[in-house]
N, C-alpha and C positions, 0 to 999 in steps of 0.2 A: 628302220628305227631312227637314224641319224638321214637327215636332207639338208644338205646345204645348195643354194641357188642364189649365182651372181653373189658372190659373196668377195666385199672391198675391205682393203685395211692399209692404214697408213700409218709410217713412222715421223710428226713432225708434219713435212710437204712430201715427204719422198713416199711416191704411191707401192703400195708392197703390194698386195694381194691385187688383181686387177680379174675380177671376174670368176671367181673358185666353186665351179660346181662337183658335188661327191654325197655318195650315198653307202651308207654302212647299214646293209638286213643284220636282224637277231640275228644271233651266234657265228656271223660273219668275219674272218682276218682280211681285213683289209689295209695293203702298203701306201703312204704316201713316200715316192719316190723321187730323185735329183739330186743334182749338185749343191754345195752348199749355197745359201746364199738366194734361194731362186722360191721364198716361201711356205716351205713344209713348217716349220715350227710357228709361222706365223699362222699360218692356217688354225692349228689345232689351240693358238693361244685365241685369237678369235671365238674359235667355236666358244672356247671356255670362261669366254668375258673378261681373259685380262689385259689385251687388247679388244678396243673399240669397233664392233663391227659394223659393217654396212653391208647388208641383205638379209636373204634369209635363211636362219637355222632351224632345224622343228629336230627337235626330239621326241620322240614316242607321240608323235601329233603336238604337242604344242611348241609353241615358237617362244625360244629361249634368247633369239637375239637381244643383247642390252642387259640382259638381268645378269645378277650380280653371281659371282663364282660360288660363292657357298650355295645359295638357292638352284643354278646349277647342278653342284655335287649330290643335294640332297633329293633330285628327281633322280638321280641313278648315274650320272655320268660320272667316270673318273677318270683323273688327269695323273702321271706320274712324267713330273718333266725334268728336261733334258738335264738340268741341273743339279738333280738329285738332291733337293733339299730334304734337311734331316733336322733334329733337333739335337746337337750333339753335345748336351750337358745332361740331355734325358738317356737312360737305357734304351736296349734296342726293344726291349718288353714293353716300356711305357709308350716308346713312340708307336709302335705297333696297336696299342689300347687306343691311343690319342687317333687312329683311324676310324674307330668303331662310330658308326654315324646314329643307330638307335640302340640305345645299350635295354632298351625292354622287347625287344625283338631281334631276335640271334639270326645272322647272316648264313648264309652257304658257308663262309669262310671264319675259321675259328682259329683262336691265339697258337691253340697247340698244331692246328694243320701246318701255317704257318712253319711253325720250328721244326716239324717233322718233315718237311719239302726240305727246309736245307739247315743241315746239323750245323754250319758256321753262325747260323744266327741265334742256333739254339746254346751252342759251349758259348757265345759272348750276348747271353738274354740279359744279366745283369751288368754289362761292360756299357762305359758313356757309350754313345753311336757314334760320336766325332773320331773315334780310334778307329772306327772301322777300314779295311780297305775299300779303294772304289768300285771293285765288285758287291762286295758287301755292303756298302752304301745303295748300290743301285737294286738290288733284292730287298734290303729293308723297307727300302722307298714302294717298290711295287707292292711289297705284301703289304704294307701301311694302308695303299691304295685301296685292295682287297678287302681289307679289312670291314670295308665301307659298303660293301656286299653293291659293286656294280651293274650291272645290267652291260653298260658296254663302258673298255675301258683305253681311255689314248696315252699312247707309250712314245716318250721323243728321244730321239736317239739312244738308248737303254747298252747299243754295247760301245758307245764312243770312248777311247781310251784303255779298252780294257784287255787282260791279256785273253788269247786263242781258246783257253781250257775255259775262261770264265764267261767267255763269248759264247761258248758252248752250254753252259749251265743257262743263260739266260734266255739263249734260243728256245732251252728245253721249257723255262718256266714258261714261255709264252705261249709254245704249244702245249702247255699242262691248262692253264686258264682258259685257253679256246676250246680244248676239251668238254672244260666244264662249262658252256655254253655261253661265254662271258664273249661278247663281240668285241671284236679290236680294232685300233684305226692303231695302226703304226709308222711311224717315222723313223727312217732308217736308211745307215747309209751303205752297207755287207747287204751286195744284195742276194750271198748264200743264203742268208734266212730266212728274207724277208720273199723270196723265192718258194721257199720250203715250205713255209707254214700260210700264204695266204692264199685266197680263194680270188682275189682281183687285185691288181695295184694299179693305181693312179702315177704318174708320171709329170713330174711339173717343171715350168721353166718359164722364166720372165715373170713369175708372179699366175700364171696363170696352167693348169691342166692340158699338157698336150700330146697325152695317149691315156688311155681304160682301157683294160681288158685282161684277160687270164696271164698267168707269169707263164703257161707255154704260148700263148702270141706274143709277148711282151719277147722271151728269147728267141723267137722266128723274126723279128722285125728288130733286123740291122739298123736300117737308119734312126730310129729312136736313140736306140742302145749309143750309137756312134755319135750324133747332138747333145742328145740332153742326159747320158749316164757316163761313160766313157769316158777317162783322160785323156 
């Protein structure tokens, strides 16, 4: 579904991405893993054209490098980044509407699903989103994503910051979405979860990919763990 090959990105002069290849099948969880600092968010902002790519991406067969984020979203991919923007003068109800990509054709995913996966967002449906806490920032934000009825959808950092129980709820939505056959490319840095729920992770370091394979070879091979995960 998702092919990226040689894929380059720069900040400025300072070369970030130096060579990124990764592949995400239908209904596939797939992690991108590592230390901070070493490419994963840049990757997936690449993919998403709000950084400049250089190589190549195909989605569902076509080649999406260059084109613009909305044209993007609207073949099927969706982006919920690390930053958890919200619109926080809107309800959690509106911005959740404000995801819906064809309002004449109803998605998998529907307003009241939505509040019925998690009652905090359903008792503050009428509350600004800017009060929200940053758990609940970061579920508004993903179900908003949803809302846009993805095909495959990429998650950057989702539990950075948050407390242990909320870590755990967010875990849960992930493998609630992968369920529903919705492919993942996740960015993550708890690699309890990101363990738990995918089918391959990617490993990166220097800008560039340097281990693939299943999360039981990925915890048999020491020296990865020990280089490029490990403090």
């Amino acid at each position: 579904m998702l092919e990226v090959r040689n894929l380059h990105a720069y900040y400025g002069k300072s070369h970030i991405l130096q060579g990124v290849d990764l592949d995400v099948a239908a209904g596939e969880v797939v992690s991108l893993l590592g230390r901070n600092g070493v490419g994963r968010s840049t990757t997936v902002k690449a993919i998403m054209g709000e950084v400049s790519p250089h190589g190549t991406i195909r989605f569902k067969g076509r080649d999406i490098a260059g084109l613009p984020s909305y044209k993007i979203a609207r073949l099927g991919l969706g982006y919920v980044p690390e930053h958890r923007d919200i619109f926080p003068s809107l309800t959690v109800r509106q911005n959740l509407v404000l995801g819906i990509k064809d309002t004449r054709r109803p998605g998998k995913w529907r307003l009241q699903d939505m509040l019925d996966m998690f009652p905090n967002l359903a008792a503050r449906a009428d509350t600004p989103a800017g009060v929200l806490s940053g758990g609940e920032k970061q579920m508004l934000t993903t179900c908003r994503t949803l809302m846009g009825d993805p095909d495959l959808i990429m998650i950057d950092e989702p539990t950075e910051g948050l407390a242990p129980l909320i870590v755990q709820q967010v875990g849960d939505l992930i493998a609630r979405i992968a369920a529903a056959g919705v492919a993942i490319l996740l960015v993550e840095q708890k690699l309890s979860i990101a363990m738990r729920i995918s089918k391959r992770v990617y490993v990166m370091g220097h800008g560039r990919v340097v281990f693939e394979g299943t999360p039981d070879q990925l915890k048999a091979n020491t020296a990865v763990r020990q280089e490029w995960l490990e403090v």
